[in-house]
C-alpha positions in Angstrom: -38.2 -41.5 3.7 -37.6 -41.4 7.3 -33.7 -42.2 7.4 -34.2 -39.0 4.6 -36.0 -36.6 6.9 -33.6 -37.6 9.8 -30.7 -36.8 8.1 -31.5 -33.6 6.4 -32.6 -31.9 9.8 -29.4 -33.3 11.2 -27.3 -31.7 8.1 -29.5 -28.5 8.7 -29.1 -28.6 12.7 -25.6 -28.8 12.2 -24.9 -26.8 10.1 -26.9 -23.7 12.0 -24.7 -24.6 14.8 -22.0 -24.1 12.8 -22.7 -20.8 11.2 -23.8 -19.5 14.9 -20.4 -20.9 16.3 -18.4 -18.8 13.6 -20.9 -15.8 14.2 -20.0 -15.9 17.7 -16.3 -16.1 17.6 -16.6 -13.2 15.0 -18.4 -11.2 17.5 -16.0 -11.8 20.0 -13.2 -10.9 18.1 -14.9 -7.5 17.3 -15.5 -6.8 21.0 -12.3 -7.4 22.1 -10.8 -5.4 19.5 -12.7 -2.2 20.1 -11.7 0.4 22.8 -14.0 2.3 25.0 -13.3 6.1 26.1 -14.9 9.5 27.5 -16.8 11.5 25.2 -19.1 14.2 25.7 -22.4 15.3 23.1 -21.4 18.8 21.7 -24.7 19.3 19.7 -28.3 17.7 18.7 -29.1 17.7 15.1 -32.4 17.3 13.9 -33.6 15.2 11.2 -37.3 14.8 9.9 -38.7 11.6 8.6 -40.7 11.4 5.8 -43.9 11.3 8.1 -43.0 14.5 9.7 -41.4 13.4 12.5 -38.5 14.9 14.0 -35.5 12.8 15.4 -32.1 14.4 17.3 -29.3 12.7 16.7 -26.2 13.9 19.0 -22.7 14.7 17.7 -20.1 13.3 20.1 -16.5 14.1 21.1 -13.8 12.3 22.4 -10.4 11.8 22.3 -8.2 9.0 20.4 -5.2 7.8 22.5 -3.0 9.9 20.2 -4.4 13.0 21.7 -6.2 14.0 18.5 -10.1 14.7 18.9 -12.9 13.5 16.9 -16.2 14.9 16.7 -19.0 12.8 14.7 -22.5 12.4 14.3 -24.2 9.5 15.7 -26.3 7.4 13.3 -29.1 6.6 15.9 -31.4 9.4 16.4 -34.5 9.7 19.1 -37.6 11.6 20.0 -37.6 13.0 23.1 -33.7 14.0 22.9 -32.0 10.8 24.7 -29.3 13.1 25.6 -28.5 17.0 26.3 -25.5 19.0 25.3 -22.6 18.4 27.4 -23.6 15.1 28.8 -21.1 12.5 29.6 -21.1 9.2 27.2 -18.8 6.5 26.6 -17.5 6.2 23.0 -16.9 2.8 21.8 -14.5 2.6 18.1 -12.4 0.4 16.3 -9.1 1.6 16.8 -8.2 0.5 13.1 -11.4 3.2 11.8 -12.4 5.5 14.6 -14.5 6.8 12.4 -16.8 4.7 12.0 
């Protein structure tokens, strides 16, 4: 029953080492691939939970390397505001979906 035990947290062990091996070389991957740029917030939206509470959520614009602009919403929002119009943020995108 021992030689059992043993060998099933061993099998379990290595296999979490395993799955956090492959999680951290995708992770990797994805940070190398995305690029990093100037943006700017160009507006708060306001959202309002289902408690009441009210949440801003900037848009932000920047520029793609082809010279076209994007201007999307953020999906985190905050209360108080964590940033006014026309403050300076970095933008972080996959080149392959800037839109996302």
């Amino acid at each position: 029953m021992e030689k059992f035990l043993l060998w099933l947290f061993l099998s379990i062990a290595l296999l979490m080492l395993t799955v956090g091996v492959i999680t951290g070389i995708q992770a990797q991957h994805t940070l190398n691939r995305e690029i990093r740029v100037n943006g700017f917030v160009t507006d708060l939206t306001t959202r309002t939970d289902a408690e009441g509470n009210t949440f801003f959520y900037p848009i932000v614009s920047f520029t793609l390397p082809d010279g076209n602009r994007k201007r999307l919403p953020t999906t985190e929002g905050s209360w108080p505001a964590a940033y006014t119009v026309d403050e300076a943020v970095t933008v972080v995108y996959d080149p392959v979906q800037p839109t996302y």
